[in-house]
C-alpha positions as CSV (number, residue, x, y, z in Angstrom):
1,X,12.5,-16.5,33.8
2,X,12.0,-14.7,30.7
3,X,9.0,-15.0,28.5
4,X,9.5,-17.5,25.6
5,X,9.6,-15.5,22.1
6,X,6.8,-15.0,19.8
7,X,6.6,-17.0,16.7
8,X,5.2,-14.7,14.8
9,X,5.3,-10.5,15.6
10,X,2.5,-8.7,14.6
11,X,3.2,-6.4,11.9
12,X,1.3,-2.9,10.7
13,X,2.9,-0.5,8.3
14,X,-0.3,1.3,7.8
15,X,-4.3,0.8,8.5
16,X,-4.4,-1.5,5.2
17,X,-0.8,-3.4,5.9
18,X,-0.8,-5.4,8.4
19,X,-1.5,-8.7,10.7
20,X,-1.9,-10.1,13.4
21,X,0.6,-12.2,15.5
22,X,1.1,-15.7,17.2
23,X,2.8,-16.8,20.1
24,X,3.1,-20.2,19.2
25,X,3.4,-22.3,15.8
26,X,0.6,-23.8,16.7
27,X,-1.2,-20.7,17.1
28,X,-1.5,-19.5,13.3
29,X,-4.6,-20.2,11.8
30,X,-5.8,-20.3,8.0
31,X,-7.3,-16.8,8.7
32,X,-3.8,-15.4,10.2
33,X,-1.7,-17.1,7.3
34,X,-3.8,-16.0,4.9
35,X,-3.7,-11.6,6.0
36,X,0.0,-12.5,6.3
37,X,0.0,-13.6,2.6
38,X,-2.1,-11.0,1.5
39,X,-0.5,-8.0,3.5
40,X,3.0,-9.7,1.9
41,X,1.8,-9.1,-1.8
42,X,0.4,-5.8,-0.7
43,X,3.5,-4.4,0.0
44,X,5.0,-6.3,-3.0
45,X,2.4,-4.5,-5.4
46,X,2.7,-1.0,-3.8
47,X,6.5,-1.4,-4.0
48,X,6.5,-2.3,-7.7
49,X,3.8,1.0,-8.3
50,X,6.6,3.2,-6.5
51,X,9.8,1.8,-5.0
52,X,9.5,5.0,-2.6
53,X,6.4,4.6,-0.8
54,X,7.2,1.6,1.4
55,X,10.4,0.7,3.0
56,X,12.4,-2.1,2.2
57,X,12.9,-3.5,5.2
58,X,9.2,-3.6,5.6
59,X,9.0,-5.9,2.5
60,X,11.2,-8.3,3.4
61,X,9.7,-8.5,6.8
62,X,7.0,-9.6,5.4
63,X,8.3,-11.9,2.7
64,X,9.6,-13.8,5.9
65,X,6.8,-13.7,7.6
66,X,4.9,-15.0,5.0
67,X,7.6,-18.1,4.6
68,X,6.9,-18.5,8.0
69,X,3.4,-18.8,8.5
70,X,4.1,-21.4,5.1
71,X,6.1,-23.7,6.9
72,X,2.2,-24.4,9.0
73,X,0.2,-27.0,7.3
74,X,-2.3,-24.7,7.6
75,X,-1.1,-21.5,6.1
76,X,1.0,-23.6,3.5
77,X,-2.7,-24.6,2.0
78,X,-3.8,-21.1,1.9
79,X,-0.6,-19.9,0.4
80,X,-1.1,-22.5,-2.6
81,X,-4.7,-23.0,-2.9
82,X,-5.7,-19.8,-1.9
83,X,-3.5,-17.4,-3.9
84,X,-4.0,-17.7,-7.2
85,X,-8.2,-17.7,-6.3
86,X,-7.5,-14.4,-4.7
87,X,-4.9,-12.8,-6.7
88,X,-7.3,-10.6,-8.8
89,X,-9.1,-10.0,-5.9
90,X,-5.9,-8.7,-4.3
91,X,-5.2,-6.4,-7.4
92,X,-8.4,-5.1,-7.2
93,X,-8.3,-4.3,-3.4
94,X,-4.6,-2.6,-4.5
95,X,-6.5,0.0,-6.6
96,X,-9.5,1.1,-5.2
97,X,-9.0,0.0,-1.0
98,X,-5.2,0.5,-0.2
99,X,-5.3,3.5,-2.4
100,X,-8.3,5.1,-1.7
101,X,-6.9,4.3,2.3
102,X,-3.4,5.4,1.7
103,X,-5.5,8.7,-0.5
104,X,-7.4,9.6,2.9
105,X,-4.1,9.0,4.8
106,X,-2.0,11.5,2.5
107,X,-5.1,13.8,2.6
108,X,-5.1,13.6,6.5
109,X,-1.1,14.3,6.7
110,X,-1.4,17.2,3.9
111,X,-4.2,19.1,6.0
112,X,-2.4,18.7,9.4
113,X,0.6,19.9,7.9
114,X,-1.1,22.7,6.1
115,X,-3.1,23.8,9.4
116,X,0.0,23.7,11.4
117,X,1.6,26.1,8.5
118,X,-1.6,28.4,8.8
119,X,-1.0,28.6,12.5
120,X,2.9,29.6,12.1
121,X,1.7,32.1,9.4
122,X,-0.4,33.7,12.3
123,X,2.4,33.1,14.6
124,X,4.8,34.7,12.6
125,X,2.4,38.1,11.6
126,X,1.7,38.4,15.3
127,X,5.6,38.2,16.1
128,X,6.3,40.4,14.1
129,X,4.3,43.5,15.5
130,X,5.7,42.1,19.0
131,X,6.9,45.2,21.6
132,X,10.1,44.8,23.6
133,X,7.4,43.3,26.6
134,X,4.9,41.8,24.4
135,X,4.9,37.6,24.6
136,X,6.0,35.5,21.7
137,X,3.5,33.3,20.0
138,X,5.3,29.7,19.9
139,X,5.2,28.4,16.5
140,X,4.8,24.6,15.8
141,X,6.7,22.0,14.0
142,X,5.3,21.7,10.3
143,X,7.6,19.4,8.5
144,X,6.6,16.0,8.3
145,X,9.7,13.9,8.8
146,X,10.0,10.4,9.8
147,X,11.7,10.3,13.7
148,X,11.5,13.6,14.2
149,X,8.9,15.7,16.5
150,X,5.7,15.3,15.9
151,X,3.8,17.4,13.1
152,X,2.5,20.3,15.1
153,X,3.9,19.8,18.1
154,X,5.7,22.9,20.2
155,X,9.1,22.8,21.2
156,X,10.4,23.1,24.8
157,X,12.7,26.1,24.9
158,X,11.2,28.5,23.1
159,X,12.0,32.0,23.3
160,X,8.8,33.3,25.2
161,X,9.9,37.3,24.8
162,X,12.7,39.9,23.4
163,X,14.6,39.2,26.4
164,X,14.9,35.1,26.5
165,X,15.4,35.3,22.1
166,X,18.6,37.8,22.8
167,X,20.2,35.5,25.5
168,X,19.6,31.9,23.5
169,X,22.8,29.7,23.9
170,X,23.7,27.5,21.6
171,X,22.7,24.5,22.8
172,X,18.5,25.7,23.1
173,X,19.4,27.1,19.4
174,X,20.0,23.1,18.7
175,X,17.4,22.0,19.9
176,X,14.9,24.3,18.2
177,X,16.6,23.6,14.9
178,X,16.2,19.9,15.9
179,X,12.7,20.4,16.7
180,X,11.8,22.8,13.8
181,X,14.1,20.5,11.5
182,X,15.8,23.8,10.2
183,X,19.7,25.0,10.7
184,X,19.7,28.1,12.0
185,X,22.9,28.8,10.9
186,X,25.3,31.5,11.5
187,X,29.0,32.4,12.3
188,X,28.6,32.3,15.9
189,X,25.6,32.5,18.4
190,X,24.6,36.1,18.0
191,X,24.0,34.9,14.2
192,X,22.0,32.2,14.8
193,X,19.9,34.2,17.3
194,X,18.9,36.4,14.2
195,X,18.3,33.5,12.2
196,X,15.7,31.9,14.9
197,X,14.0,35.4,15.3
198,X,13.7,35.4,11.4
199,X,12.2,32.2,11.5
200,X,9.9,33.2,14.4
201,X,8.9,36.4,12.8
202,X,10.6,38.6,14.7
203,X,12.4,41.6,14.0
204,X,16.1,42.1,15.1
């Protein structure tokens, strides 16, 4: 028999956004309703500042969720009472915590991304004085793009010497562009071999 659905998912967009869940109406207390309503008008006020930095979907996933917890006789007091004692508490908590949080988060992504750059650079400068026997140096993934591989991770496939980068097929050039998140284009495979060893560093 299958487990009975949640009431109430629990929800994080980031380490500032988010809540907890419940399994049960029953379940949600004044203390859950009320980090649903806050972490609702969170997203609500960082939407308004920039209508790119949080998804859409995430917004009205929490606008429901926050009509949900309301429909409790609990969270419904919290939602009314509550809000309008908090509000410019929340406002405040916009500007210096969720920014100064989402501030250390950027400032973490920005120096990941910027190491894994300074580790192709070396990549690339060692490739580049590569003999026909001489080992590759993989380089890493450093563009940060939702769904994609990870930010420095290495790709499975890649060309370890002179001999596995002239004998690439198309389908391993795919999935190092999909990896990489680059084309590699060309007019036919011999093409796009040359524009993966460019990318690596390597001279054709």
């Amino acid at each position: 028999m299958a487990a009975p659905a949640k009431y109430l998912d629990e929800f994080q967009l980031s380490a500032v956004i988010k809540h907890g869940g419940a399994d049960t109406a029953d379940d949600v207390t004044a203390d859950l309703a009320a980090d649903v309503v806050v972490a609702s008008h969170k997203a609500q006020a960082l939407k308004a500042l920039d209508k790119d930095v949080i998804p859409s979907v995430a917004v009205d996933q929490l606008a429901r969720n926050a009509q949900l917890v309301a429909s409790r006789g609990d969270a419904a007091a919290v939602t009314r009472g509550d809000l309008s004692n908090f509000k410019a508490e929340l406002l405040a908590d916009l500007k210096v915590g969720f920014l100064a949080d989402l501030k250390v988060e950027l400032l973490a992504a920005m120096a990941e991304q910027a190491a894994a750059s300074n580790r192709n650079l070396v990549a690339r400068m060692q490739n580049s004085q590569a003999f026909a026997d001489t080992p590759y140096t993989v380089l890493v993934r450093e563009k940060a793009t939702a769904g994609a591989a990870a930010l420095g991770a290495e790709p499975a496939g890649f060309p370890v010497n002179n001999d596995s980068l002239f004998t690439l097929t198309t389908s391993a050039i795919n999935q190092l562009a999909q990896h990489y998140g680059e084309e590699f284009a060309g007019n036919g495979v011999v093409e796009r071999r040359k524009a993966v060893a460019r990318f690596i560093g390597v001279r054709w």
